[in-house]
C-alpha positions, 0 to 999 in steps of 0.5 A: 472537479479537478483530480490529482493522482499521486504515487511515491516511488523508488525503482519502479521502471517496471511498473511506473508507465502502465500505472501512469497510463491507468490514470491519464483520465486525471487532470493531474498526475504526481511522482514523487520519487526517492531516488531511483537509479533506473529509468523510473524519472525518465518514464514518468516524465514521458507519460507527462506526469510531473515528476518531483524529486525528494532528497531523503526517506522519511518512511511511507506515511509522511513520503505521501503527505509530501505527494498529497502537499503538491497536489492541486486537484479538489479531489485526490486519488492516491496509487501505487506504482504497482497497481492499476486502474481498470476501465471500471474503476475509472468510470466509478470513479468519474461518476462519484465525483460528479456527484460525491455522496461522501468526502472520501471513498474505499475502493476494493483491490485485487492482487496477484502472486505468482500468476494466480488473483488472490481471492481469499487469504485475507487478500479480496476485496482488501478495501483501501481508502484511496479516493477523497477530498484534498482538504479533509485527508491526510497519510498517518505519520507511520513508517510502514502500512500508512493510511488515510485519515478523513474527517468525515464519512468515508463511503465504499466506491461501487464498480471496479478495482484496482489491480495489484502486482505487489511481488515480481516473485519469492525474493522480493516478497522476502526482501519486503518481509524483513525490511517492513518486520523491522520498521515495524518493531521499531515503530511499536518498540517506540511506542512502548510495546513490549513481547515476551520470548514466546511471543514470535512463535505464538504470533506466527502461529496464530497468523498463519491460521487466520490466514490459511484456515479462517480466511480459507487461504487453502481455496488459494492454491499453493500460492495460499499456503505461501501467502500464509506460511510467508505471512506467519513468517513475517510475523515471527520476525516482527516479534522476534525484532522487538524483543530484541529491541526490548531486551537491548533497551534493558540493558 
């Protein structure tokens, strides 16, 4: 079974070359860049990944189904810049595609903030459908937070994970938090949602104790009580953008 590797990326010198040698198991590795000014093209490149580039920004879901349109393989594993692919996870994955018991699978995922694993907060086992037949899965169409759509069962991978380095620190978590709390509220203002002027802090509120307290963030360290506390921030933006978009459509 041939399997694809495909990543989208925008300024990921950092991360791009250790990703890429994560997967150098796969008979075919895809970038598809959307412009990065660093040395990102030139990395991959080098590693011998092919290397496309893309003239515009149509947001995360449809930027992974033009990755998706130029892979080959029978199979497809879908990566991001900033995580990795363990041993383990390799040799799961090698063994599931000699003999697939499902057309796609979730693969747990491990992430890192500030130095510390995340093991709680919501944050693990965190399963991704990434893994799955080229010809039965596609990326929903959204802006922000896409996933794969399989028609057919989708199976949970045993053995390994990926790792996960979303942030380099606080700034690009905030940076983040305000570019996806706005693509959000666009995305839900289109389709019609609408939020009241309590709906910001009721939201924030109630995310930060799912987080902190049900998920047991507080087992996470200070980096828990960041995560949450961030998380309900990123939550009050998302609302309060809305209703912001609600109120200027009524206008």
């Amino acid at each position: 079974m041939k399997l694809s590797v495909i990543i989208i990326t925008k300024n990921e010198a950092a991360h791009i070359g250790a990703c890429l040698d994560s997967v150098a198991f796969a008979q075919e590795r895809i970038v598809l860049d959307s412009g990065s000014s660093d040395a990102t093209c030139d990395i991959a490149r080098a590693r011998g990944a092919r290397v496309e580039v893309s003239a515009d920004w149509p947001g995360f879901g449809p930027q992974k189904n033009r990755a998706l349109a130029l892979a080959t393989g029978d199979w497809v594993l879908s990566i991001d810049a900033d995580e990795r692919v363990t041993p383990e996870l390799q040799a799961a994955i090698q063994k599931a595609l000699q003999a697939p018991r499902a057309p796609a699978y979730r693969i747990a995922r491990l992430s890192r903030f500030c130095g510390r694993w995340i093991r709680h907060s919501g944050w693990w086992p965190d399963y991704v459908v990434r893994l799955f037949r080229r010809d039965v899965g596609r990326f929903t169409d959204a802006s922000v937070h896409e996933k794969v759509e399989v028609d057919g069962v989708v199976a949970t991978l045993e053995g390994g994970h990926f790792l996960h380095d979303p942030y380099e620190g606080l700034e690009e978590l905030i940076d983040k938090l305000n570019h996806y709390s706005s693509e959000a509220a666009l995305m839900a203002h289109d389709r019609g949602r609408r939020t009241s002027v309590l709906g910001p802090p009721g939201h924030a509120l109630w995310t930060f104790i799912r987080i902190y307290v049900l998920r047991r963030g507080f087992l996470d360290g200070w980096q828990g009580l960041v995560l949450a506390g961030m998380a309900a921030a990123g939550s009050f933006f998302r609302y309060a953008k809305l209703y912001w978009l609600n109120r200027q459509a009524g206008r």
